[in-house]
N, C-alpha and C positions, 0 to 999 in steps of 0.2 A: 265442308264442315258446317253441319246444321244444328252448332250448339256455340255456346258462349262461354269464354275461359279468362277472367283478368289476368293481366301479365304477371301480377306477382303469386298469382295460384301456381301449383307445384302439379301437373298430372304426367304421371309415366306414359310413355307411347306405348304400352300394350293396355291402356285401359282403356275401354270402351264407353264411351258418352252417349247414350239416345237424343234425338234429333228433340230440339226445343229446348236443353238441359241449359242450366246457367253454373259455372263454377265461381264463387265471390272471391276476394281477397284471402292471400294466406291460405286458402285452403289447401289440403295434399290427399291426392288419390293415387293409392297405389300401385303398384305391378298386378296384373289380370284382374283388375277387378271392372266391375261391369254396372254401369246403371243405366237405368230404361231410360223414355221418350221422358220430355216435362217435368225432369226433377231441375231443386234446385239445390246446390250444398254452398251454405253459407259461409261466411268471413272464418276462415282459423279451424274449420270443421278437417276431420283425419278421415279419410274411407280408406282400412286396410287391404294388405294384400289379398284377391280374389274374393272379396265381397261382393254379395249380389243384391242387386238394390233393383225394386220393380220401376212401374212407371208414376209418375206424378208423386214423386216420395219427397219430401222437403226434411234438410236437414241442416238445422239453425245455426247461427253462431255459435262454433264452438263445440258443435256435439264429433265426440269422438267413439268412433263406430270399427270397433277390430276386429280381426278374420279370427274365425270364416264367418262372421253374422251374415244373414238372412233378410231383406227387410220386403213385405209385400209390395202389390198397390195400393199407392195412397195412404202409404204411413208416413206420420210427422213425429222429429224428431225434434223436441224441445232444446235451448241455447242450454251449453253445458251440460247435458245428457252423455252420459256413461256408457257403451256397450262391453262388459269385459271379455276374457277369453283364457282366462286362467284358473282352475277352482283353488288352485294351492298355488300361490304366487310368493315365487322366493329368489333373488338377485342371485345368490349363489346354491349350489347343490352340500352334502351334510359335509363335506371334506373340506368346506370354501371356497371351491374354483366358481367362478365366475360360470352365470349356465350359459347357455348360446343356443338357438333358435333350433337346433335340433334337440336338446336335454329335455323338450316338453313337452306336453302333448295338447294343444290349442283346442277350446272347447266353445262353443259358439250360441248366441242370443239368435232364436226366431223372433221375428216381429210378421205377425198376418196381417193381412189385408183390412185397410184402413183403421189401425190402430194408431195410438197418441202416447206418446210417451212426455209426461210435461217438465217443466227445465227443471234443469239438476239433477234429475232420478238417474237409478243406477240400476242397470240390470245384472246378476251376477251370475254369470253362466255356469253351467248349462240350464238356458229356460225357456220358453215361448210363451211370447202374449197374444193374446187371442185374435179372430177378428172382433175387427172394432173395437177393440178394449180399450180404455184408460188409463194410464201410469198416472194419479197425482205428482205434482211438483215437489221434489224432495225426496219422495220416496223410495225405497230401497227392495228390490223383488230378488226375491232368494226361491221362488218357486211358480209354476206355470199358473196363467192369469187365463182363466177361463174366456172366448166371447162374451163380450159384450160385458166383461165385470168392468167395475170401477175399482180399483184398488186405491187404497194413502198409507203413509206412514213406512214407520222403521221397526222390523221388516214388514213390507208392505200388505196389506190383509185386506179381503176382501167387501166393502162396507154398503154395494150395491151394484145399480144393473146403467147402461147409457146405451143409446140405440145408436141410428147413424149419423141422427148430428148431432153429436157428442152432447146431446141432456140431458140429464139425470130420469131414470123412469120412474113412475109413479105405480103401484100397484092398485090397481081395480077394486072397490067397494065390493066386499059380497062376492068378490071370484079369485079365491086365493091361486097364486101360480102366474096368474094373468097381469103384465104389466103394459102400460100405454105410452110411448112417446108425448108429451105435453106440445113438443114443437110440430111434429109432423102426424101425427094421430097412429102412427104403427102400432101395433098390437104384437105382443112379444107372449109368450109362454114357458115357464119352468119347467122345469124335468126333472128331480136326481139334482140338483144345481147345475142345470146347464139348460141354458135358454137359447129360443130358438124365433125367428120371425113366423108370426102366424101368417099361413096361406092366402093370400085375397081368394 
């Protein structure tokens, strides 16, 4: 075993751990569910049954992540982040019985490749966040988050662009479309609203 498991973490034996992984306290991973090389899922964090989670994905104190999610490489999962899996969520069916894990139909959050989800936010499925995208802290995505947006707020709205490490972009003097990383000098391009890394 080429991963790390505190004793009071909770992992089923059909779940699959990538070599380098660290699982913290309280945590609980469940039946078939599978995560790559180099993550790490923190103190109290839930990974549902058959969740697929890539490599180097880090998932905070506390973030609870239900099947069937989706999570790229290199996505961060903020403390107390939401993934849900239900669009119509109701403890009993319209006659009162109690439902049970067959009466529903589980609907699932993508998260792409190196996307940030920041703590507290809630993703409410069915949605996908882009690569690299941003979830502000707090806020609430009720619909698919383009690459590379920045989204905030309740429900969460689109208010700009962030590159690959995670800064806000800046748009170009004189060259509307055209935006630049301020931290790394990348040069980004719009489209239709959907941006894309310009070519070296």
């Amino acid at each position: 075993m080429n991963y790390r498991v505190q004793p009071t973490a909770q992992v089923d034996e059909s779940a699959e751990i990538g070599d380098g992984s660290s699982v913290w306290e309280l945590a609980q991973i469940r039946e078939g569910a599978r995560l790559g090389e180099g993550c790490v899922v923190g103190r109290g964090a839930y990974v549902g049954t058959g969740v697929r989670i890539g490599n180097n994905v880090k998932l905070q104190n506390y973030a609870l992540v239900y099947e069937p999610a989706e999570l790229g490489d290199g996505v961060f999962v903020g403390p107390a982040v939401v993934l849900t899996n239900d669009h119509n969520p109701r403890s009993v069916d319209p006659e009162g019985k109690q439902k049970r894990g067959g009466d529903w139909e589980a609907v699932g959050v993508k998260v792409a490749e190196g996307a940030s989800l920041g703590a507290r936010s809630v993703c409410v499925a069915p949605v996908r966040i882009g690569r690299w995208a941003m979830v502000a802290a707090g806020a609430v995505v009720t619909k698919d988050v383009p690459d590379f947006a920045l989204v905030v707020g309740v429900p969460a709205r689109h208010v700009g662009w962030v590159g690959r490490a995670g800064v806000k972009l800046a748009e170009r003097a004189g060259e509307p479309g055209v935006w630049e990383c301020p931290s790394t000098g990348t040069v980004y391009e719009e489209h239709e609203g959907v941006l894309t890394e310009r070519a070296v």
